[in-house]
C-alpha positions as CSV (number, residue, x, y, z in Angstrom):
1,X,68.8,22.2,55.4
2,X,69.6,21.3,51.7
3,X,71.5,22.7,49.6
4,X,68.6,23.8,47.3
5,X,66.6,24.7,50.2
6,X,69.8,27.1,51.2
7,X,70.1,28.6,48.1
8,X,66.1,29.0,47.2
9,X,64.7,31.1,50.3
10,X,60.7,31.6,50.6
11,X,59.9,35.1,52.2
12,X,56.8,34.3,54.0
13,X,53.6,36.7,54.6
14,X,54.4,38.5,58.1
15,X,52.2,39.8,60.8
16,X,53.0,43.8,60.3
17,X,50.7,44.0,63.0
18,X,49.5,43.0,66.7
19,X,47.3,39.5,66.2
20,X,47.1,40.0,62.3
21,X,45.7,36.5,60.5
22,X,46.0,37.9,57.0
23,X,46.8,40.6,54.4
24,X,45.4,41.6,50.5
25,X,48.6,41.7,48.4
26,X,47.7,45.6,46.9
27,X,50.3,45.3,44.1
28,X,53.9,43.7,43.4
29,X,56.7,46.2,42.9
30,X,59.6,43.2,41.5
31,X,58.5,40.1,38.8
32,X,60.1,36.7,38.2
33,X,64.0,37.8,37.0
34,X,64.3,40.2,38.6
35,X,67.3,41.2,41.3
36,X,66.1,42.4,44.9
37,X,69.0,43.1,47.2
38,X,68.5,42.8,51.0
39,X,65.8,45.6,52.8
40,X,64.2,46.1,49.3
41,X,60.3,46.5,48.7
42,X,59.2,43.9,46.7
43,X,55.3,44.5,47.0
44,X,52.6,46.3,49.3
45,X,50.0,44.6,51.2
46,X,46.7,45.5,52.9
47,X,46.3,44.4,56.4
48,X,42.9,44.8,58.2
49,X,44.5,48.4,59.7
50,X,47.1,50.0,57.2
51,X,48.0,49.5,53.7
52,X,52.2,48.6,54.4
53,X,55.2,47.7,52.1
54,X,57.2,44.9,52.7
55,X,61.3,44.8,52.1
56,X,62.4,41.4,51.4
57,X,65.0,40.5,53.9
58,X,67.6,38.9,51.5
59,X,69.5,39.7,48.1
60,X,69.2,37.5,45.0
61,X,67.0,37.1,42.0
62,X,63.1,36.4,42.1
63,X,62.3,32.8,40.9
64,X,58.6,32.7,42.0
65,X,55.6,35.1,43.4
66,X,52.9,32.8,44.8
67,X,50.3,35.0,44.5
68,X,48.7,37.4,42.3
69,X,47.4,41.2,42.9
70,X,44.3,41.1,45.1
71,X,44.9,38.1,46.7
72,X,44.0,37.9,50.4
73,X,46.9,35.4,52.1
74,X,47.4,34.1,55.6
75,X,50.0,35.0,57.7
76,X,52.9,32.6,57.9
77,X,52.3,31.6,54.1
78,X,54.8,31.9,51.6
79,X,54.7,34.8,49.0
80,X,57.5,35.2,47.4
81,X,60.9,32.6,46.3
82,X,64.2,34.1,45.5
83,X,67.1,32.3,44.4
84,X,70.3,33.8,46.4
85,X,72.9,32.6,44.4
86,X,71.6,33.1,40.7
87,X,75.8,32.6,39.5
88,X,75.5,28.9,40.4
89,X,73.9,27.8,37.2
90,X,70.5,26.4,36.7
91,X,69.0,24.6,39.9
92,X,69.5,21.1,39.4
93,X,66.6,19.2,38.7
94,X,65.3,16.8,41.7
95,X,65.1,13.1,40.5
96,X,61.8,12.4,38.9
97,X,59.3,10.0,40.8
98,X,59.7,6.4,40.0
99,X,57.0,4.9,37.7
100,X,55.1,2.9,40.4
101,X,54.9,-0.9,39.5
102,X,52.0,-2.5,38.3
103,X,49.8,-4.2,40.8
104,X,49.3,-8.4,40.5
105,X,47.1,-8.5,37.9
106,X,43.3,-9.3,39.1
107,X,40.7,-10.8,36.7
108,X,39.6,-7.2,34.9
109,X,35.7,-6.6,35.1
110,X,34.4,-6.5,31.9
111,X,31.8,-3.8,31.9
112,X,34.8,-1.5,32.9
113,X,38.0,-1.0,32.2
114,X,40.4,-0.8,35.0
115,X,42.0,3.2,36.3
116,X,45.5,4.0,37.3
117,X,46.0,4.7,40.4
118,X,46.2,8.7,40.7
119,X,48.4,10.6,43.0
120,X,47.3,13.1,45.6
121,X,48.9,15.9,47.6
122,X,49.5,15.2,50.9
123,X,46.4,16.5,52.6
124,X,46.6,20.2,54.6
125,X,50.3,21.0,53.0
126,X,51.3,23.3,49.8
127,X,53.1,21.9,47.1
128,X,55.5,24.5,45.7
129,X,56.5,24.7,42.8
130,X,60.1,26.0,42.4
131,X,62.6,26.7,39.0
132,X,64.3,23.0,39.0
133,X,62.3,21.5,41.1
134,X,59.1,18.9,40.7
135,X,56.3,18.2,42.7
136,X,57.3,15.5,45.0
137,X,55.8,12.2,44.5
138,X,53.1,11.0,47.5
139,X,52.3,7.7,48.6
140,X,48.9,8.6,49.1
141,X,47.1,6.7,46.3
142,X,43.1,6.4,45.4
143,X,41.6,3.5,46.5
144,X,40.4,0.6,43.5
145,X,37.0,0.8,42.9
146,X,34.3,-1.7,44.1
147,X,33.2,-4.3,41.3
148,X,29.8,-4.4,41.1
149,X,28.9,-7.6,43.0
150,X,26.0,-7.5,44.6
151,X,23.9,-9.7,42.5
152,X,23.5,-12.6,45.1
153,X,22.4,-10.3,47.8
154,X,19.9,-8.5,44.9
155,X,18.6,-11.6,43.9
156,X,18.0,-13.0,47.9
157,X,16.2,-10.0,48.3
158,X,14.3,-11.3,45.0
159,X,13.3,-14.9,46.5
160,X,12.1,-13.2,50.1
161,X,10.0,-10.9,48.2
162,X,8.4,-13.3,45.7
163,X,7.6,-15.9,48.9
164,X,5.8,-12.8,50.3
165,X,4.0,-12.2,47.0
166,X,2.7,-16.1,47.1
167,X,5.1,-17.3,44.2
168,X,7.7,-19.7,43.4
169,X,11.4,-17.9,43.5
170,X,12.6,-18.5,39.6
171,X,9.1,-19.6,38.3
172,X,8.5,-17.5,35.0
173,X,6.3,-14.9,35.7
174,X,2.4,-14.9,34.1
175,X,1.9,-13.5,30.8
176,X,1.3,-9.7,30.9
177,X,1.4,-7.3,28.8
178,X,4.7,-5.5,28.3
179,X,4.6,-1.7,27.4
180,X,8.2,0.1,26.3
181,X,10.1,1.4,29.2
182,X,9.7,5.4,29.7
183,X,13.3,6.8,28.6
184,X,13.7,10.6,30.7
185,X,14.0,13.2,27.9
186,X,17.8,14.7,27.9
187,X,18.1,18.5,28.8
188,X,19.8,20.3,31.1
189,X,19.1,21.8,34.6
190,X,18.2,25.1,33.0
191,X,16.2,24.3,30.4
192,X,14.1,21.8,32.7
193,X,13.7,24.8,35.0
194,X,12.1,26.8,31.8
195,X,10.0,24.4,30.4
196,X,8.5,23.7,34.4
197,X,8.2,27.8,34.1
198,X,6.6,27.9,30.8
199,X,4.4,24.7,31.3
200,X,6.2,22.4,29.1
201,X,6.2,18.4,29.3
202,X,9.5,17.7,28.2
203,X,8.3,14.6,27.2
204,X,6.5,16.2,24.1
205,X,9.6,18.2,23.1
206,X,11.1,17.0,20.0
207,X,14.5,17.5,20.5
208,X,16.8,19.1,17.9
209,X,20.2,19.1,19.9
210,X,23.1,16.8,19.8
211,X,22.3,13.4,21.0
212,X,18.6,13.9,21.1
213,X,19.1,16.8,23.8
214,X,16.6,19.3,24.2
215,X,17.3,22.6,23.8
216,X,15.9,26.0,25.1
217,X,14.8,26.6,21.5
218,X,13.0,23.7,21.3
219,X,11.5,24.7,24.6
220,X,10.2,28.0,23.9
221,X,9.3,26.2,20.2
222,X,6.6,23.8,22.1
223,X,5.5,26.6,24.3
224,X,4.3,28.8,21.0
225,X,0.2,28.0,19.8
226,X,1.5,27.3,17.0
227,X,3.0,23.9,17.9
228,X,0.0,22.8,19.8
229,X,-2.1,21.1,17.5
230,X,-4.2,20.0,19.9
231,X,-7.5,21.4,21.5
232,X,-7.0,24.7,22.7
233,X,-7.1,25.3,25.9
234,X,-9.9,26.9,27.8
235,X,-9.5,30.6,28.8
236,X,-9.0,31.2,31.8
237,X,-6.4,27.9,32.3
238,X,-4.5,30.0,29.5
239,X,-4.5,33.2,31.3
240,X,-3.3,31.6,34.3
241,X,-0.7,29.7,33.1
242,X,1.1,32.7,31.8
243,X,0.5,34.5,34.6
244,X,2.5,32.2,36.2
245,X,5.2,32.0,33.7
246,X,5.7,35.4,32.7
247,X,7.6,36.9,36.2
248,X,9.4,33.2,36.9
249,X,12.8,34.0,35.5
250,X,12.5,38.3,35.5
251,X,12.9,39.3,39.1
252,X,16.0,37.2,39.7
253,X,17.8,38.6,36.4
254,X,16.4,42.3,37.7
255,X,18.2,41.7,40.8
256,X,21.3,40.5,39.4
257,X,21.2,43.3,37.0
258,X,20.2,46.3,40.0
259,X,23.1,44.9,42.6
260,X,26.6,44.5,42.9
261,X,27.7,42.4,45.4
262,X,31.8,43.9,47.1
263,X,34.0,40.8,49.3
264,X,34.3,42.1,52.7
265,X,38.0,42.3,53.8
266,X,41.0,44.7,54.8
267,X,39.7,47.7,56.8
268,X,36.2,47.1,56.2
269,X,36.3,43.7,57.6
270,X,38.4,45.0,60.3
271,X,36.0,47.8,61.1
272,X,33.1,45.4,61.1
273,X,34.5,43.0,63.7
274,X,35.7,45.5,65.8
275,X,32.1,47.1,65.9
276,X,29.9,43.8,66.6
277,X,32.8,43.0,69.3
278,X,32.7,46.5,71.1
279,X,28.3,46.8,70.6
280,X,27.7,43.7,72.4
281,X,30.7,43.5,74.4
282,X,30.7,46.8,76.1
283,X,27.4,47.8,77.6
284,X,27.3,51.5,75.9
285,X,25.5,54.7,77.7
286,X,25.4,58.0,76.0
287,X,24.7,61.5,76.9
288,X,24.2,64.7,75.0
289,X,24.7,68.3,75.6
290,X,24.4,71.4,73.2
291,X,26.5,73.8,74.2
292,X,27.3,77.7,73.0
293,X,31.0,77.9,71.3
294,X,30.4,81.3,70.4
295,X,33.7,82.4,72.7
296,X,35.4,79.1,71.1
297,X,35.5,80.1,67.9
298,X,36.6,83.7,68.3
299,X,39.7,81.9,70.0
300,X,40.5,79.8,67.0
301,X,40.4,82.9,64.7
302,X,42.7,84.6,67.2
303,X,45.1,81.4,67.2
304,X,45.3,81.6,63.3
305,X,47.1,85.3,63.9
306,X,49.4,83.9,66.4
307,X,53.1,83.9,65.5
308,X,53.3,81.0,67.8
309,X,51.2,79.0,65.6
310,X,52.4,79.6,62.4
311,X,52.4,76.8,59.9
312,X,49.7,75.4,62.0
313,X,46.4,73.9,60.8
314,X,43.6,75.9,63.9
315,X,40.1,74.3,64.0
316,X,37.6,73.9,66.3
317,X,38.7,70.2,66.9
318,X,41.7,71.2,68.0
319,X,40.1,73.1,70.6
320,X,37.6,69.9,71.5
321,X,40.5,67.9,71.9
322,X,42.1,70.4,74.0
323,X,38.7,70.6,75.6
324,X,38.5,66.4,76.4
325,X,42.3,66.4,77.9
326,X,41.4,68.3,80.6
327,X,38.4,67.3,81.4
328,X,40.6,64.0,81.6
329,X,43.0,65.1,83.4
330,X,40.2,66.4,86.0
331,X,38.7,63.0,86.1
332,X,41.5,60.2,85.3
333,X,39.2,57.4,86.6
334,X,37.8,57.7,82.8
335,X,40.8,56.6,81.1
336,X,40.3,53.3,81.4
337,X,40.0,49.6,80.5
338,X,38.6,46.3,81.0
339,X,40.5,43.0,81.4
340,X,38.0,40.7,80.9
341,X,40.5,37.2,81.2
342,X,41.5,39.0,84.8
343,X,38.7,40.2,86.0
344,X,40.6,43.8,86.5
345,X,40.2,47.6,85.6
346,X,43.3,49.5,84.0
347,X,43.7,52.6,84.6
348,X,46.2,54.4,82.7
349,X,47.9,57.5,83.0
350,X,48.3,58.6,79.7
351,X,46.4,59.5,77.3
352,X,46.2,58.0,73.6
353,X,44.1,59.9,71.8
354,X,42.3,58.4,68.5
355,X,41.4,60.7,66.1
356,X,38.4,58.8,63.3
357,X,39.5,59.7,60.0
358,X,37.3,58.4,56.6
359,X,40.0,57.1,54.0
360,X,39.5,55.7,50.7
361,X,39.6,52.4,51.9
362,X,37.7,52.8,55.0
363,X,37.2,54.2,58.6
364,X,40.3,54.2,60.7
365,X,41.2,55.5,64.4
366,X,45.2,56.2,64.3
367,X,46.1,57.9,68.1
368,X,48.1,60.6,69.2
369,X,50.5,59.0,71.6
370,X,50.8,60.6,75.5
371,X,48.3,63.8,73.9
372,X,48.2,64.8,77.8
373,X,52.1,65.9,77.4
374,X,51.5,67.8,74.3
375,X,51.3,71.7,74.6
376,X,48.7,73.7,72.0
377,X,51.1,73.9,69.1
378,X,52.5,70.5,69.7
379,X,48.9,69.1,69.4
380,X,48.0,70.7,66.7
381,X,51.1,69.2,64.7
382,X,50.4,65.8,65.5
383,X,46.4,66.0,64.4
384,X,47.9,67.8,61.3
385,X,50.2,64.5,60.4
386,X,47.7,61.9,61.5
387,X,45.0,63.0,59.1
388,X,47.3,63.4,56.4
389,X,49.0,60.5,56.9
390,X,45.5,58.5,56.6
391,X,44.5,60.4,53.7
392,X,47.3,59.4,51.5
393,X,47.1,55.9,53.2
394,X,50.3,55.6,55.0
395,X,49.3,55.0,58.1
396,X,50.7,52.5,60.3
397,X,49.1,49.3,62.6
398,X,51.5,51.3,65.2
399,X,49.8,54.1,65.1
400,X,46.3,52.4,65.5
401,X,47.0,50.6,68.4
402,X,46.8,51.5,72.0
403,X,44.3,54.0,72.4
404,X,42.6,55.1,75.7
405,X,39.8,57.2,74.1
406,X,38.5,59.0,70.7
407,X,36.8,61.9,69.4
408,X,34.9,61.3,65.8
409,X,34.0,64.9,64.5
410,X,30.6,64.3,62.8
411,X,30.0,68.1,62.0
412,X,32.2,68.1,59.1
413,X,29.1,66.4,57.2
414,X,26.8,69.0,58.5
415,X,25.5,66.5,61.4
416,X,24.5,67.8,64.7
417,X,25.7,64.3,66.5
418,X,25.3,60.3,67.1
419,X,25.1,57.5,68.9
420,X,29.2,57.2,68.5
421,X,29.8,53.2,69.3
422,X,33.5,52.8,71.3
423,X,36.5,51.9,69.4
424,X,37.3,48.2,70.9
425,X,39.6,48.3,74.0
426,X,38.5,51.9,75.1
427,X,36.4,53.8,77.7
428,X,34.7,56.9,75.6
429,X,34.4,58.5,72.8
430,X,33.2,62.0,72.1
431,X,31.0,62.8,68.8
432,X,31.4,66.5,68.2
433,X,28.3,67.6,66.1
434,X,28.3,70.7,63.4
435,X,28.2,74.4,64.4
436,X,25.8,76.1,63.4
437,X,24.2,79.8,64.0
438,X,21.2,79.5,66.0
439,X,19.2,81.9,68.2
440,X,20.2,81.2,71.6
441,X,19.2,83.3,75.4
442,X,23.2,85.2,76.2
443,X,22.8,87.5,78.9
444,X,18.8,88.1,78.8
445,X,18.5,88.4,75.3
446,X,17.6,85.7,72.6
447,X,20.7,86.4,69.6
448,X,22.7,84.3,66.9
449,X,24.9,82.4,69.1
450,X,27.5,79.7,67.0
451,X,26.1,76.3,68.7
452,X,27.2,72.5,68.9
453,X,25.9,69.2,70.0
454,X,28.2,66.6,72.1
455,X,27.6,63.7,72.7
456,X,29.6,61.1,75.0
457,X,29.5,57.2,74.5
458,X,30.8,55.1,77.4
459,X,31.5,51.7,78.7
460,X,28.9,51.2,81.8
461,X,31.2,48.7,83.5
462,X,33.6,51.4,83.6
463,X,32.1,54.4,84.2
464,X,28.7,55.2,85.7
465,X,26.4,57.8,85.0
466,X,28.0,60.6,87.5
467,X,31.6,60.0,86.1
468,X,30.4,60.0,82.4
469,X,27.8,63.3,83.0
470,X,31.1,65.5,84.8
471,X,33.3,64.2,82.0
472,X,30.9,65.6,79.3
473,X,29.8,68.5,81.4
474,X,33.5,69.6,81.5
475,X,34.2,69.4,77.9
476,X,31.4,71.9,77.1
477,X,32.2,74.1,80.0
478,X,35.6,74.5,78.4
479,X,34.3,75.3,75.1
480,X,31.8,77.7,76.2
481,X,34.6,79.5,78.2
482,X,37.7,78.2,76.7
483,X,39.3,80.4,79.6
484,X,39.3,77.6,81.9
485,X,41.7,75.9,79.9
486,X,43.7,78.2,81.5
487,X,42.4,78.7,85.2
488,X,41.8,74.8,85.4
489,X,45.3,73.9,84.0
């Protein structure tokens, strides 16, 4: 390594998380000048899971950022240059490129006058750009252009075609009558595109812009009655014609006006390839059942006075995910995977359980790691920090990776359920749907009852119909008698 190269370090883009390609640089916290010491953050990026800040992992002073705000950049590239020993004094500058010498001179065509040779990158690598340095010179050089030199083959192809006419190659030609070659009227792309609209023959524009190039003034000028002098024309031709004109140019500019068109990256990119990989990766089966909550939701008011849940946010999801544990626990064969490069099924005993929160910038499935382990209270702290966490948009790739299964609560929109479609890599995924007072048959008698909709999405090559139907059946037996969280524990 060089001595420049010691002293000038690149900090390169990193993967923050697992597989990673690329990251949106959110906002720089440190400009050119400035001194950054070892573990610092010097700017906050947005990878397709989390927004995350980066510490630069060595002290000096910035010299470059290679990138501006809201650029997306691929892993591996560099971002940032900092010079680590500022107190050495200006960089010194690296030798310019010698002036390549002239090539043997070649008789110069005169229609033409001979280029320079121009200098190129070297093709597929970046060319930074550091304080002292220059862009290194490269060999790679553009090719002289052909002379125009085709005349014997042109006039060859002359003789062949005048013996196949029946005349003498080189005789003069017979007296004819020579009419002035058509010259194409000068205008641009978009004003050939109006007068075609309007009807126009550019040919019978008289141009009024520079160089005899016609304008959209002169256009629109030719297209008036007024500046056809010539017989009218009939009626119905007339109607037609604008007819035809009048809507050519308005529905694209109503368009353009009426929609805004947004780059697909960070989460929503991520979210979008995770979906079209899981829907037509994972054969998907869902089930419903609507289920009375009423006993469930006199529990979570009685929880809320519970000394032992003090501090602690109580809400019907807690109780769902409660709910789903055990009906895991009851039947592990759900908490499962599929290793498509082995051709094997993982089972896994633990349980990750992802939790779909809606952030500013996007749907996002952070886990609770080993929920299974985690008494009442304990759970109800951890779903606490995870949806806060993703509100404010901390949250990390760590905690969105791994998951075994998820619950998406739908009812806080007012919707009674879905069609939930799996989060990539995982065997089910529970939609719990709004309660709502409904009448409903308790004991004989049709009363209000508080009432929900589940519904269960699955992986087919996982888990059949019977597994999938107890799983669900459980979870709504335990929320219609949240008892049995007790007397099945």
């Amino acid at each position: 390594m060089t001595a420049n190269a010691q002293r000038f370090r690149e900090f390169k883009m990193p993967d923050v998380g697992e597989g990673l390609t690329e990251a949106e640089i959110l906002s720089w916290h440190v400009k050119p000048g400035d001194a950054v010491t070892d573990g610092q953050v010097v700017c906050e990026v947005e990878t397709a899971k989390a927004a995350v800040e980066l510490p630069i992992p060595f002290t000096g002073t910035v010299s470059e950022l290679h990138f501006g705000e809201g650029t997306t950049v691929d892993v591996g590239t560099s971002i940032i240059t900092v010079d680590t020993d500022p107190s050495a004094g200006p960089a010194q500058a690296a030798p310019a490129a010698p002036a390549e010498e002239a090539a043997p001179a070649a008789p110069a065509a005169p229609a033409e006058p001979a280029e320079p040779a121009e200098e190129a990158p070297e093709e597929g690598k970046r060319q930074p750009v550091l304080v002292g340095y220059g862009v290194s010179a490269s060999s790679t050089k553009r090719r002289p252009r052909k002379q125009a030199a085709a005349v014997p083959e042109q006039g060859a192809a002359d003789a062949l075609q005048a013996e196949l006419n029946g005349t003498v190659p080189g005789a003069p030609a017979p007296d004819a009558p020579t009419a002035p070659a058509a010259t194409r009227p000068l205008a641009k792309p978009p004003v050939r595109k109006l007068a075609k609209d309007l009807g126009v023959d550019l040919a019978r524009v008289t141009p009024t812009g520079p160089e005899g190039t016609i304008t959209r003034d002169d256009v629109h000028a030719a297209a008036a009655p007024s500046a056809r002098p010539e017989a009218p024309a009939a009626p119905a031709a007339r109607a037609e014609a604008e007819t035809a004109a009048a809507p050519a140019v308005e529905p694209q500019s109503m368009a353009a006006i009426r929609e805004r068109r947004v780059p697909v990256k960070g989460v929503r990119k991520a979210t979008a390839a995770a979906m079209v990989s899981s829907a037509f990766t994972a054969p998907h089966v869902t089930e419903f059942v609507t289920v009375d909550v009423t006993r469930t939701m006199r529990l979570v008011e009685e929880l809320k006075q519970d000394p032992d849940m003090a501090g602690l946010r109580v809400n019907p999801l807690l109780i769902v995910a409660k709910a789903l544990l055990t009906a895991i626990r009851r039947h592990p064969d759900v908490n499962a995977s599929w290793d498509e490069a082995n051709q094997e099924i993982v089972f896994k005993d633990y349980v990750n359980l992802g939790i779909a929160a809606a952030t500013p910038r996007g749907l996002i499935v952070p886990n609770i790691k080993d929920a299974q382990a985690k008494t009442l209270p304990e759970l109800s702290r951890a779903l606490g920090e995870l949806v806060a966490t993703a509100r404010e948009g901390k949250t990390s790739p760590g905690d969105m990776q791994g998951g075994t299964v998820t619950i998406t609560n739908v009812g806080v929109f007012g919707v009674d359920t879905g069609t939930p479609i799996l989060n990539r890599g995982e065997s089910a995924i529970l939609a719990f749907g709004a309660v709502k007072l409904q009448p409903w048959v308790h004991k004989g008698k049709v009363k209000p009852r508080h009432v929900t909709t589940l519904a269960l999405s699955f992986d087919h090559r996982l888990v059949d119909g019977e597994l999938g139907s107890r799983v669900l059946a459980d979870v709504a037996a335990v929320l219609e008698r949240p008892k049995r969280l007790i007397t099945w524990g």
